[in-house]
C-alpha positions as CSV (number, residue, x, y, z in Angstrom):
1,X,0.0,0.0,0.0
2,X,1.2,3.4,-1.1
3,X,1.2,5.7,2.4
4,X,2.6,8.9,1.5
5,X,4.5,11.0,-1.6
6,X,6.6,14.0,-1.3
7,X,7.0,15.6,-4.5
8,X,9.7,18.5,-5.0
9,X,10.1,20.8,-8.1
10,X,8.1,18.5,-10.6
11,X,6.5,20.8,-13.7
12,X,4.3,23.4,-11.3
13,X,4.7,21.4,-8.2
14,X,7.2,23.2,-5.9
15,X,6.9,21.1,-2.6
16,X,3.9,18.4,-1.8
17,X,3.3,15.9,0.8
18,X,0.0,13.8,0.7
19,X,-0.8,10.7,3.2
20,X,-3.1,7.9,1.4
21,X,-5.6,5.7,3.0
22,X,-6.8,2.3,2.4
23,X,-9.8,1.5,-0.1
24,X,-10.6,3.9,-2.6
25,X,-8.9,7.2,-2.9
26,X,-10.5,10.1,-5.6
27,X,-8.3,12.8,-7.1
28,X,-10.0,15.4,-9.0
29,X,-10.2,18.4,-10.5
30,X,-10.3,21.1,-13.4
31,X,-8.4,20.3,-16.8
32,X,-5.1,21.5,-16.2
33,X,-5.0,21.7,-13.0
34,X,-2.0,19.1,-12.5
35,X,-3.8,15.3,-12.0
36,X,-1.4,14.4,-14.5
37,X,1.3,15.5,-13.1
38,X,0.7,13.6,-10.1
39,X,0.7,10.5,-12.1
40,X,3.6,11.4,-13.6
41,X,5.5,11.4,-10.2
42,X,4.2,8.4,-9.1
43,X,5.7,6.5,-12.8
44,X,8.7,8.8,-11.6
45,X,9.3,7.4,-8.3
46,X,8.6,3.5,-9.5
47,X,11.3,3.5,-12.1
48,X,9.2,4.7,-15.4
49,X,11.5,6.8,-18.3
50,X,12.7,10.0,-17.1
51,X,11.5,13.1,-18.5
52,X,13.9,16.2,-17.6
53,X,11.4,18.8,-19.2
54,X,9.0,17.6,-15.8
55,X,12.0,19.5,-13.8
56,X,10.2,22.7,-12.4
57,X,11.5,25.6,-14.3
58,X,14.2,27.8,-13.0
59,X,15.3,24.7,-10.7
60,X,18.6,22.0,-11.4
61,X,16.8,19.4,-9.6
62,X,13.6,17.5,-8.8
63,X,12.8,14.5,-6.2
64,X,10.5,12.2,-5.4
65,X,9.9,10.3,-2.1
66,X,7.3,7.5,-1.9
67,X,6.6,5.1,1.2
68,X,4.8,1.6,1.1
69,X,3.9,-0.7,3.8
70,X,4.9,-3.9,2.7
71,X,3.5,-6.2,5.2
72,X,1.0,-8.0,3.2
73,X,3.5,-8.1,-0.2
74,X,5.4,-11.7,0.2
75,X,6.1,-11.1,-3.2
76,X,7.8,-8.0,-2.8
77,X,9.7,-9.1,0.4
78,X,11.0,-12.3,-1.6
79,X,12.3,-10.0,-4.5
80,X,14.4,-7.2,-1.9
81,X,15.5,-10.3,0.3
82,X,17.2,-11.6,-3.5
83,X,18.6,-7.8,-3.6
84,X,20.2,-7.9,0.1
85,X,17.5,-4.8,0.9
86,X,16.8,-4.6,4.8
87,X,12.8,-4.9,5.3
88,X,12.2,-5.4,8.7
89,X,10.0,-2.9,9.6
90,X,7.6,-3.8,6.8
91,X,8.0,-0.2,5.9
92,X,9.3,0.5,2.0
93,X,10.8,4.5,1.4
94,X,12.0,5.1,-2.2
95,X,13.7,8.0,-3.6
96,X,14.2,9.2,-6.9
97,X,16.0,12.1,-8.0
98,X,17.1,13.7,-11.7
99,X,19.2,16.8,-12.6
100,X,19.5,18.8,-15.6
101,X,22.1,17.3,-16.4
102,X,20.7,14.0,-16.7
103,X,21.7,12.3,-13.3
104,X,19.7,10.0,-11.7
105,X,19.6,8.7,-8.4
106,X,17.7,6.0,-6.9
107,X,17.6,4.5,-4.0
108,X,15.2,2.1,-1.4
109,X,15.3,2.5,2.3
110,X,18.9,4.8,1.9
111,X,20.5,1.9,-0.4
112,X,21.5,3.1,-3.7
113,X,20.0,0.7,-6.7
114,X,20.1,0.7,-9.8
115,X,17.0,1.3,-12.1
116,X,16.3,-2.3,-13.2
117,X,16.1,-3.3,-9.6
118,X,13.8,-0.5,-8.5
119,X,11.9,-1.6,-11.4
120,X,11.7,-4.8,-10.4
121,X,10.8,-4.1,-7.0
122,X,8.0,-2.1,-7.4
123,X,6.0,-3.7,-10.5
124,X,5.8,-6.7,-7.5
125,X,3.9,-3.6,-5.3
126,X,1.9,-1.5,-7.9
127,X,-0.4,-1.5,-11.0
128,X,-0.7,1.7,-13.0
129,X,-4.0,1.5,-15.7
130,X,-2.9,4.7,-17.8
131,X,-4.4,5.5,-21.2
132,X,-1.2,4.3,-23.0
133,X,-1.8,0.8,-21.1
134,X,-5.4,1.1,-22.9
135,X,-3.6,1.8,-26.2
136,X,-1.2,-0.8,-25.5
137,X,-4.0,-3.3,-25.5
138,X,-4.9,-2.9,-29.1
139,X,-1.4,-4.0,-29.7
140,X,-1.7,-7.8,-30.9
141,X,1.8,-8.8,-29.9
142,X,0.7,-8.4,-26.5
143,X,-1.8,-11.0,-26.0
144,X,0.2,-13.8,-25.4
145,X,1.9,-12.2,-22.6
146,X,-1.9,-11.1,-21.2
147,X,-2.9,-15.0,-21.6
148,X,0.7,-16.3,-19.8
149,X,0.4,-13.9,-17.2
150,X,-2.8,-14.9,-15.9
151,X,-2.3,-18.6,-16.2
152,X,1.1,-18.1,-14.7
153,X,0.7,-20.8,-12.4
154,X,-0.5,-23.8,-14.5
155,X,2.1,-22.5,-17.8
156,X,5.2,-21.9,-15.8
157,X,6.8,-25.7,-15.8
158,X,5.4,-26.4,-19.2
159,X,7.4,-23.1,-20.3
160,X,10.1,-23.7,-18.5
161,X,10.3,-27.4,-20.1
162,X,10.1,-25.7,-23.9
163,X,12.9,-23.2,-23.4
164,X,15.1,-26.2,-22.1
165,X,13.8,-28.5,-24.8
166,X,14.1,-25.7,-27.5
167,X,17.5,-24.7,-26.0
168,X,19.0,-29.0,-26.5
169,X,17.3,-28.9,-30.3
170,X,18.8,-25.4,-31.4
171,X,22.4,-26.9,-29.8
172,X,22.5,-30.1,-31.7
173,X,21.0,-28.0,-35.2
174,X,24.0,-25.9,-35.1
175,X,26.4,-28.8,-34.1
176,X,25.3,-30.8,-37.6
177,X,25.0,-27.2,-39.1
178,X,28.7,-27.3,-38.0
179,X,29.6,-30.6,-39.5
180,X,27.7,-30.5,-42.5
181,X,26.5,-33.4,-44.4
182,X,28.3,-36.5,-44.4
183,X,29.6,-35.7,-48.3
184,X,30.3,-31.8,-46.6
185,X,32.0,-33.5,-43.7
186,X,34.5,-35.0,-45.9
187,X,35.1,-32.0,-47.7
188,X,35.7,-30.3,-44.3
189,X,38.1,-33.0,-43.1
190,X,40.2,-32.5,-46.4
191,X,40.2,-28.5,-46.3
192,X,41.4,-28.1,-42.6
193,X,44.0,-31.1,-43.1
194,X,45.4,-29.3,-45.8
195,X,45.3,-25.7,-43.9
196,X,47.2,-27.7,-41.4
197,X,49.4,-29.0,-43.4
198,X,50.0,-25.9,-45.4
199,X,50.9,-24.4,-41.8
200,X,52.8,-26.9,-40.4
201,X,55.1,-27.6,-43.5
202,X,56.3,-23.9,-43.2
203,X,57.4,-24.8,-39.7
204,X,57.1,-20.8,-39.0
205,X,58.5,-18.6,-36.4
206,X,57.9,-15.5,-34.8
207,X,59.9,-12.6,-35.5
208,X,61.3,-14.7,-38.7
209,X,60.0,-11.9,-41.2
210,X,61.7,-9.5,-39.7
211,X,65.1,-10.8,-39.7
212,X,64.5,-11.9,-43.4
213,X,63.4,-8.7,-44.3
214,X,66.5,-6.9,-42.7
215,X,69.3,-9.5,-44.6
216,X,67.2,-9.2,-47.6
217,X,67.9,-4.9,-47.2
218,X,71.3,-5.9,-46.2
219,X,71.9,-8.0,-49.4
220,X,70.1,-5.6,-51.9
221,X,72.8,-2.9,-50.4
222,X,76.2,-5.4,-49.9
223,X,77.6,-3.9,-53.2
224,X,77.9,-0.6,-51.8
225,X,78.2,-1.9,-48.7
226,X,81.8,-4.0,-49.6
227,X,83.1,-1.1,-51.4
228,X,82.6,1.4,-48.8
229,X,84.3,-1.0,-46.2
230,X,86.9,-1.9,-48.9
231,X,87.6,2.1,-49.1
232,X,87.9,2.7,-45.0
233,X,90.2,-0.6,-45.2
234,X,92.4,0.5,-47.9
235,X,92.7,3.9,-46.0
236,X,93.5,2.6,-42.5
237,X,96.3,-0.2,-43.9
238,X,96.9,-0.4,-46.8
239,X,100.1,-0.3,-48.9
240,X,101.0,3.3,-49.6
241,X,99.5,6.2,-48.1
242,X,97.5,4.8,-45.2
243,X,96.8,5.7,-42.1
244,X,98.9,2.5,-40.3
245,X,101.3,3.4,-42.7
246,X,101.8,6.8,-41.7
247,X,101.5,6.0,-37.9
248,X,104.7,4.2,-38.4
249,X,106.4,6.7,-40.2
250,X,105.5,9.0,-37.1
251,X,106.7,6.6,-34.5
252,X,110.0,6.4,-36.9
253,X,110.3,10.4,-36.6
254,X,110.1,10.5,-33.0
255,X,112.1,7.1,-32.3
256,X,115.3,9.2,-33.9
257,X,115.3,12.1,-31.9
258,X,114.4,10.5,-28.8
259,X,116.8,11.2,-26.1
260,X,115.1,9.3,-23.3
261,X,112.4,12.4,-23.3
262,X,109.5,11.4,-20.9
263,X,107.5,13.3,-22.7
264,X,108.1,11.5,-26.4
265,X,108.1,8.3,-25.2
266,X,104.2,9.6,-23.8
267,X,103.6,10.4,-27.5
268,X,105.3,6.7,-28.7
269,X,103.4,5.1,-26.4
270,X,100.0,6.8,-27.3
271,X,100.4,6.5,-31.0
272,X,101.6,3.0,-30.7
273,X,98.3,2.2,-28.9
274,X,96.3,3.8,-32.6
275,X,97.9,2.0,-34.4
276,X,97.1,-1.3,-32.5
277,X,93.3,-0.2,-32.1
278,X,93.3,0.6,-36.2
279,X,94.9,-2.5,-37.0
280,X,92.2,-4.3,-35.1
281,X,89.5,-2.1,-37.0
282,X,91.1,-3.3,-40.1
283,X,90.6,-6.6,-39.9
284,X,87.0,-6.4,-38.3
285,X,85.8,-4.5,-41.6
286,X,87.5,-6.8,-43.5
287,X,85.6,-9.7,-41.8
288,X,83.0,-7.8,-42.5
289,X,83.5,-7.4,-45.7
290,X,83.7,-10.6,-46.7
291,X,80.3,-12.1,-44.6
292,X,78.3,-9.1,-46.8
293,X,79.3,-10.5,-50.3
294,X,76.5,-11.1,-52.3
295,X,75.3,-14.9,-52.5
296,X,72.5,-15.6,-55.2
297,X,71.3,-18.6,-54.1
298,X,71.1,-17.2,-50.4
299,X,69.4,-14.1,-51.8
300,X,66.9,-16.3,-53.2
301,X,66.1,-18.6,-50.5
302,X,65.3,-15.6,-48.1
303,X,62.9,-14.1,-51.2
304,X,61.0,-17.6,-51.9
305,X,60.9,-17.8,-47.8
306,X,59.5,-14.1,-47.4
307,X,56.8,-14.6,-50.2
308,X,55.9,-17.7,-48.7
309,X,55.5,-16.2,-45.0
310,X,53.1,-13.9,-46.8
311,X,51.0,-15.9,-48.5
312,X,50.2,-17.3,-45.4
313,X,49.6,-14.1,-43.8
314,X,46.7,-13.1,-46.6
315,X,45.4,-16.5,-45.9
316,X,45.3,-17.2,-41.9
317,X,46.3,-14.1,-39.9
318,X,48.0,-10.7,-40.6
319,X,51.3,-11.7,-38.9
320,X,53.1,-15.2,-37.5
321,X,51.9,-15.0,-34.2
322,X,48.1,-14.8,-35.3
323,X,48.6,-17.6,-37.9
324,X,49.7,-20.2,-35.3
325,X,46.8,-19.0,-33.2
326,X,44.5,-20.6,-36.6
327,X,46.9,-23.4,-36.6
328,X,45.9,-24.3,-33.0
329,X,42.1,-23.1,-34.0
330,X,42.5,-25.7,-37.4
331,X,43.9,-28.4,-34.8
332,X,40.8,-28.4,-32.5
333,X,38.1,-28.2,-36.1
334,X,40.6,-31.4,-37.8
335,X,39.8,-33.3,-33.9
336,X,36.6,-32.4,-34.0
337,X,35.5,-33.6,-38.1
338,X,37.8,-36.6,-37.5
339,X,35.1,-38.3,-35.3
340,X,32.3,-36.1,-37.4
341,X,30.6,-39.4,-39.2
342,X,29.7,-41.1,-36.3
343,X,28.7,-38.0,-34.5
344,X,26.6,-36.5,-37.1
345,X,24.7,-40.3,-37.2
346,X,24.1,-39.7,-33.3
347,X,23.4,-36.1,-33.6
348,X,20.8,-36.4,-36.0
349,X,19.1,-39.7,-33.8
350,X,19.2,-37.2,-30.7
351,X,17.7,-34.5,-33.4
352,X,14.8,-36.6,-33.8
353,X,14.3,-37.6,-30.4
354,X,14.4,-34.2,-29.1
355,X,12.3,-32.6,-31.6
356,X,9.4,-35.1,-30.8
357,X,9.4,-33.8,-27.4
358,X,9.4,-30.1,-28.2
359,X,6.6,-30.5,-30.6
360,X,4.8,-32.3,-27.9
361,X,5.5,-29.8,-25.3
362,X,4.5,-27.2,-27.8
363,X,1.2,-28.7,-28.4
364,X,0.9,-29.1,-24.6
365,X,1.6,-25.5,-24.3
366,X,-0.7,-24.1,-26.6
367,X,-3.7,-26.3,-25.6
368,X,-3.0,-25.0,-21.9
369,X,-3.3,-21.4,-23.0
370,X,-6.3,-22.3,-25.0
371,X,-8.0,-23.5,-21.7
372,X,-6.5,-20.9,-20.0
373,X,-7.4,-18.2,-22.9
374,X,-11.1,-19.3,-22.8
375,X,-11.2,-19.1,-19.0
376,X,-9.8,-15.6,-18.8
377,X,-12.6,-14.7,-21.9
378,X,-14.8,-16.2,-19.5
379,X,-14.4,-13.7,-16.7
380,X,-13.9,-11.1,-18.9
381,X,-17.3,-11.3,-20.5
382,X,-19.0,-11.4,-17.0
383,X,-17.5,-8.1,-15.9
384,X,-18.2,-6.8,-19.2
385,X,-22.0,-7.6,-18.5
386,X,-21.9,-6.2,-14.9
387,X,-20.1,-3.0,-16.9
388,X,-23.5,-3.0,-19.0
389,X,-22.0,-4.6,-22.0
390,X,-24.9,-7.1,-22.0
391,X,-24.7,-8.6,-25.6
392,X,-20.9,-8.4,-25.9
393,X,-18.8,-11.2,-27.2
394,X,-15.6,-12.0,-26.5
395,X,-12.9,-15.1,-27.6
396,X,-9.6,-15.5,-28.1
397,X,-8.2,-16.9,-31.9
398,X,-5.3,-19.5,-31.8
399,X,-5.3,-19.7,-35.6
400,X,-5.5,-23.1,-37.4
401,X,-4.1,-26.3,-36.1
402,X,-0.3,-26.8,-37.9
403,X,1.1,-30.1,-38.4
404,X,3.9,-31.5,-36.3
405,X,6.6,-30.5,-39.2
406,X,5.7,-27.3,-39.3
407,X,5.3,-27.0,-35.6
408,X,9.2,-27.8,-35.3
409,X,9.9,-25.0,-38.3
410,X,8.1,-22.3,-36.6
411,X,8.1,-23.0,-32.5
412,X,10.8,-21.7,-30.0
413,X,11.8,-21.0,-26.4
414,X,7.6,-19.7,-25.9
415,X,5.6,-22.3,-28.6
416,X,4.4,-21.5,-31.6
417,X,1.3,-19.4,-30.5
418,X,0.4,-15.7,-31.5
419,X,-3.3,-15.2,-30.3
420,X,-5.5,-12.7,-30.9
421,X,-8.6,-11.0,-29.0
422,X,-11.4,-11.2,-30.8
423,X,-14.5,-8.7,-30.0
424,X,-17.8,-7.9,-30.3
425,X,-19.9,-5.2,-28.2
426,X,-23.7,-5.7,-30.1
427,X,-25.1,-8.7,-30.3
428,X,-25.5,-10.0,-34.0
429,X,-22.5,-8.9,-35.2
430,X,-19.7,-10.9,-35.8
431,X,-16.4,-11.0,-33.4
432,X,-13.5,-8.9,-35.1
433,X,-10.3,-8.0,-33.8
434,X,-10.0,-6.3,-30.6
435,X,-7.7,-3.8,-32.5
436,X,-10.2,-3.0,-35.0
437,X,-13.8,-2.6,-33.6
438,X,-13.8,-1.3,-29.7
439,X,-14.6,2.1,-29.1
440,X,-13.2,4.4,-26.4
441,X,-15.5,3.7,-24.2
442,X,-15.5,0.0,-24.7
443,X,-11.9,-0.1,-23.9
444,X,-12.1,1.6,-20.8
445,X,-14.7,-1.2,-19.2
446,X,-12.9,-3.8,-21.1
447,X,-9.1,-2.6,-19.6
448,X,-11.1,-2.7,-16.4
449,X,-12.9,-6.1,-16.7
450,X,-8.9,-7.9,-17.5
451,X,-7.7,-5.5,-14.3
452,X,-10.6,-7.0,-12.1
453,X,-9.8,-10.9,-13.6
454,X,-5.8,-10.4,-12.6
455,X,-7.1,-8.4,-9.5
456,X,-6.7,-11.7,-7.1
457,X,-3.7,-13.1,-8.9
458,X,-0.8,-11.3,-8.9
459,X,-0.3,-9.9,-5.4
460,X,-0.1,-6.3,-6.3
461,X,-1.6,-4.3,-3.3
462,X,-1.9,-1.0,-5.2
463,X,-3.8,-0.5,-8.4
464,X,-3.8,3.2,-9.6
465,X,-6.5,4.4,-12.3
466,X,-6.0,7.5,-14.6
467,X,-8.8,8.3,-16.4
468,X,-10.3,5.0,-16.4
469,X,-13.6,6.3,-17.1
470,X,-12.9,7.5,-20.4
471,X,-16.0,7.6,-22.8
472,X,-18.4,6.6,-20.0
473,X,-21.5,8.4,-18.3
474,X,-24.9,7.9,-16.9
475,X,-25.6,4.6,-15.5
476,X,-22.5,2.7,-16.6
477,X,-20.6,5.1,-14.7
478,X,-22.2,4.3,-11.9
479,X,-21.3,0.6,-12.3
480,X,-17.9,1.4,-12.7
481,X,-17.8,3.2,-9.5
482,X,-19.2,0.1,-8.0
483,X,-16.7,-2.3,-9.5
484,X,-13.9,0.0,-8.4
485,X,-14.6,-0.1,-4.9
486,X,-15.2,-3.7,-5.1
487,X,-11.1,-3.8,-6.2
488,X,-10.5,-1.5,-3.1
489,X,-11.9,-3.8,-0.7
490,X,-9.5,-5.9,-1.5
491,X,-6.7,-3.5,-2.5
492,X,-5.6,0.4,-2.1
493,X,-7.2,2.0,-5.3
494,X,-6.1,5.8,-6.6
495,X,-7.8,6.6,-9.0
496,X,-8.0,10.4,-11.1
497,X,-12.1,10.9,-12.2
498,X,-14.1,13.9,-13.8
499,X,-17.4,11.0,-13.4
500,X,-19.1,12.3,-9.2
501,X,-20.6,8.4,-9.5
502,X,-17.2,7.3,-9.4
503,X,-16.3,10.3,-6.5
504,X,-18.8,10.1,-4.8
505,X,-18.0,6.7,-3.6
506,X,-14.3,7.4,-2.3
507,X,-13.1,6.5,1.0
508,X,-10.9,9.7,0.9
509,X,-11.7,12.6,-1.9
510,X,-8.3,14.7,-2.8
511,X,-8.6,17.8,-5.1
512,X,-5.8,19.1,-6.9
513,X,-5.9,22.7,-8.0
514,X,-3.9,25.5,-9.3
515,X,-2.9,28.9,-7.5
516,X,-0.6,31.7,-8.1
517,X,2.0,32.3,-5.3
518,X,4.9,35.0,-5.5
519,X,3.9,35.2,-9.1
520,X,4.5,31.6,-9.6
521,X,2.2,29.1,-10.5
522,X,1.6,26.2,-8.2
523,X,0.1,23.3,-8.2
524,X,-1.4,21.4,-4.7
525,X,-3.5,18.5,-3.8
526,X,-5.1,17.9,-0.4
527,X,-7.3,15.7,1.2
528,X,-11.2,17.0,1.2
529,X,-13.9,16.9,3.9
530,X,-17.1,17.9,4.8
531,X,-18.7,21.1,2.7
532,X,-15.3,20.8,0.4
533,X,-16.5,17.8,-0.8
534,X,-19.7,18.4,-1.2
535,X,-19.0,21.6,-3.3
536,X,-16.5,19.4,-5.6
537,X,-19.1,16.9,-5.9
538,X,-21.7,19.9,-7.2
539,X,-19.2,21.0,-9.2
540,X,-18.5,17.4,-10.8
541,X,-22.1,16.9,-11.7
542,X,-22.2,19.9,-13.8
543,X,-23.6,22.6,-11.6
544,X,-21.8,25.4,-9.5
545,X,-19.9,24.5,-6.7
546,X,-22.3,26.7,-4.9
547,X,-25.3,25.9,-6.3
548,X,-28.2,25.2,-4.2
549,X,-29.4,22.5,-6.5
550,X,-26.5,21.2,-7.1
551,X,-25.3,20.9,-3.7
552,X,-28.7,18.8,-2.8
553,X,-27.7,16.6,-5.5
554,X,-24.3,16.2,-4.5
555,X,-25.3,15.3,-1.0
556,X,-28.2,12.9,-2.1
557,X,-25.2,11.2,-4.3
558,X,-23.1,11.2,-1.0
559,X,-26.1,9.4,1.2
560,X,-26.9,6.9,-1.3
561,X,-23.4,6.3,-2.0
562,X,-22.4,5.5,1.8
563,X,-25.6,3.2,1.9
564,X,-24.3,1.2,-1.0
565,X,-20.9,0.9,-0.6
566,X,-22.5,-0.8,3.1
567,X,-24.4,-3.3,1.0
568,X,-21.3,-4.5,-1.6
């Protein structure tokens, strides 16, 4: 049960804090004056899309803050008890907040959640009928879930057996998909052996394309190469001119004229010590030299290995190391075909087998929701008549029967079904789809006569009615008021009205109006009694609120209102 909601700085709402009661609780009031609105904090606070143009203007941010007693809502309590959300006090505060800027906030008795799991929570605690919902109804797709949802009970281990049955037979068709045909499974064997072998053969290694590539550039360059190291060898020792040559001829020079000079035999000593270093860097470019003459044969190998390392590359993997990750990929698929005969022969047994059972579950399935379908039309019909739809008709088409084969082409995890309402408000005419022949009005009593047949089966203390009496007046309004406080006998009921049949049978009235404060619209709601109600009662039949006549009305619609809500 919903207890109380604090709204802050939603569209002309500044600040507003409203207690509910049990049983059936009225808003109204004049067109524009906010009822929406109201609404629109309550989807706010439960986990509904978030709309930032509902942020009151000239404000960053707006709140809401809602609190439930929980302690007839096992559902509920199971669901936070999965979430690790402390209820002990059977007591349920939420809070939602959004900025400007697009940041949200949630959170459940001061424990920050995410939005799926305040969603979650709180579709176990409240029902919202809105006009979309009504819309939503017309949509086709939908009637399958409406059917499954109200024989929840009886279709749950039938469903649950089709999505593990559909699950096995999808698995073992993409297994033989995998393998192919025996004459394809050959085929495959062949292919990956020779990928494999194509791999192996070239016995690859990583980094290999680089060093091939740099002695390749190395040999492409050797002529130029040798004769530049043949030049600096020439010049450091060789025969006439070079700088050994001339190192000597120094050490000569000074060896003459040496007298036992300290500092000569210094400059011996340190010249003596280039010419050892250059003679030493003579012979390594010489070495050097030699290892860098061109070989053909070597030049070819490393340009028949290169091309071949990239063939492989436009084929498996755009380097070495992602080629012997296929290799190792090809090894597992050759293991794998290798025992592919006598696999594919016990696939497709276990094909058969399995697919006998889901068509037989499927057929289980969708003769359960044809029982189930023609129950829930049952109900249905019966409110309809106690909503003054007297010669309606109502029935749900499964389509034509499909034979087993084409049972297994077209079922999946949730059968092969696609129902459809079928409809018919005056009697002699023919049942058409939903979609296609129900009026306004119609679809309000007909949203309210499935709300009334789920009302004892889904544990959902809260039901909340906008506009629910859409397209109705006179006397059927009247027996809408009645059915509604039938629900609220059993559960909390809010429900927004312009009908006084439906008002005047409220356990608590609420008006929400409009006033101007510091130049500033405002919007407020609170909680009506005595000569308020009666005037908002005059004023919801038509007359004004401080009419006489109308008043006297308004009261006699009070009296008789008490005295039957005493006799249902």
């Amino acid at each position: 049960m919903l207890k109380d909601i604090t709204i802050n700085n939603i569209a002309i709402i500044a600040h507003l804090k409203v207690e509910f009661s049990k049983g059936l609780n009225i808003f109204s009031g004049e067109t524009g004056a906010g009822k929406s609105i109201i609404i629109d904090s309550i989807n706010f606070v439960l986990g509904k899309r978030a709309d930032k143009s509902l942020i009151r203007h000239g404000e960053n941010m707006s709140s809401v803050l809602a609190t439930f007693d929980i302690s007839d809502s096992p559902r509920t309590k199971a669901v936070l008890e999965n979430f690790d959300i402390d209820n002990d006090d059977d007591e349920l505060v939420i809070k939602r907040s959004m900025t400007l800027e697009g940041k949200n906030s949630c959170s459940i008795n001061g424990m920050k959640v995410t939005l799926s799991i305040l969603k979650e929570i709180t579709s176990t605690m409240v029902d919202i009928y809105g006009q979309h919902e009504g819309a939503s109804m017309l949509d086709n797709s939908r009637h399958l879930e409406i059917v499954d949802n109200f024989g929840k009970i009886e279709l749950e281990p039938i469903k649950e057996t089709q999505q593990q049955l559909y699950k096995n037979y999808t698995e073992i068709v993409a297994k033989l998909k995998k393998y192919g045909s025996l004459s394809e499974l050959s085929k495959n064997i062949d292919l990956v052996k020779y990928q494999l072998d194509e791999i192996d053969e070239a016995a690859l290694e990583e980094g290999e394309e680089e060093e091939l590539v740099a002695k390749r550039n190395i040999m492409n360059n050797s002529e130029r190469l040798v004769t530049a190291l043949a030049t600096c060898h020439e010049l450091i020792s060789g025969e006439e001119g070079s700088v050994l040559e001339r190192l000597a001829i120094s050490i000569n020079e000074l060896n003459r004229v040496n007298d036992n000079m300290e500092e000569l035999e210094e400059f011996i000593e340190r010249i003596d010590s280039c010419q050892t270093e250059l003679k030493d860097l003579s012979y390594s470019l010489e070495e050097f030299a030699e290892s860098c003459e061109f070989d053909q044969a070597e030049y070819d190998r490393i340009e028949q290995r290169i091309a071949k390392i990239r063939s492989l590359k436009r084929k498996y993997g755009s380097d070495i190391q992602e080629i012997l990750k296929y290799r190792d990929k090809l090894s597992e698929e050759y293991e794998f075909y290798l025992g592919g005969e006598e696999q594919v022969e016990l696939l497709e047994d276990e094909k058969v087998k399995v697919g006998s059972k889901l068509v037989k579950n499927s057929k289980i399935l969708s003769q359960k929701r044809r029982e189930i379908a023609k129950n829930l039309g049952e109900i249905i019909i019966d409110e309809l008549n106690h909503l003054g739809m007297k010669n309606c008709k109502f029935d749900t088409n499964f389509g034509e029967p499909i034979s087993d084969d084409d049972i297994l082409k077209v079922t999946n995890a949730n059968g092969f079904d696609n129902p459809i309402f079928m409809f018919s408000a005056n009697a002699g005419q023919p049942l058409r789809e939903l979609s296609k022949i129900i009026s306004g009005g119609e679809l309000s009593r007909f949203m309210l006569a499935v709300k009334s047949a789920f009302a004892d089966l889904d544990g959902i203390n809260c039901m909340i009615f906008d506009e629910i009496d859409t397209g109705i007046s006179g006397h059927i309004a009247q027996v809408v008021a009645q059915k509604l406080y039938k629900i609220s006998k059993e559960k909390q009921v809010l429900a927004i009205t312009h009908l006084p049949q439906l008002a005047s049978m409220a356990d608590s009235h609420y008006l929400i109006d409009k006033y101007v404060e510091d130049e500033q619209t405002k919007t407020r709601l609170r909680k009506l009694e005595g000569d308020e109600l009666l005037q908002e009662l005059a004023r919801l039949v038509g007359g004004s609120d401080d009419s006489m006549f109308a008043l006297m009305h308004a009261k006699e619609m009070k009296d008789n209102a008490t005295l039957l809500k005493k006799s249902l």
